[in-house]
C-alpha positions, 0 to 999 in steps of 0.5 A, a space after each residue: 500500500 502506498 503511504 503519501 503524507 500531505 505536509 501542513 499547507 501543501 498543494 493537493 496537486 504536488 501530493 498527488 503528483 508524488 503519488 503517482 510517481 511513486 505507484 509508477 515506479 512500483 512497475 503495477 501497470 506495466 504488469 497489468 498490461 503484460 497480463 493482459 496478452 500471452 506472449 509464447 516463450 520463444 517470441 519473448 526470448 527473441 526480443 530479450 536477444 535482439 535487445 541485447 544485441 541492440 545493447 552491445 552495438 552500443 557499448 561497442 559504439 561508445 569505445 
C-alpha cells in the first residue's frame, strides 16, 4: 500500500503528483498490461536477444 503524507499547507496537486510517481515506479501497470496478452516463450526470448544485441552495438559504439 502506498503511504503519501500531505505536509501542513501543501498543494493537493504536488501530493498527488508524488503519488503517482511513486505507484509508477512500483512497475503495477506495466504488469497489468503484460497480463493482459500471452506472449509464447520463444517470441519473448527473441526480443530479450535482439535487445541485447541492440545493447552491445552500443557499448561497442561508445569505445
Amino acid at each position: 500500500m502506498i503511504v503519501v503524507p500531505i505536509k501542513e499547507g501543501e498543494n493537493i496537486e504536488r501530493a498527488l503528483k508524488r503519488f503517482k510517481r511513486k505507484f509508477e515506479r512500483t512497475g503495477m501497470i506495466r504488469e497489468l498490461r503484460s497480463r493482459q496478452s500471452f506472449i509464447k516463450p520463444s517470441v519473448e526470448k527473441r526480443k530479450q536477444f535482439l535487445h541485447a544485441v541492440y545493447i552491445q552495438k552500443l557499448q561497442q559504439a561508445e569505445e
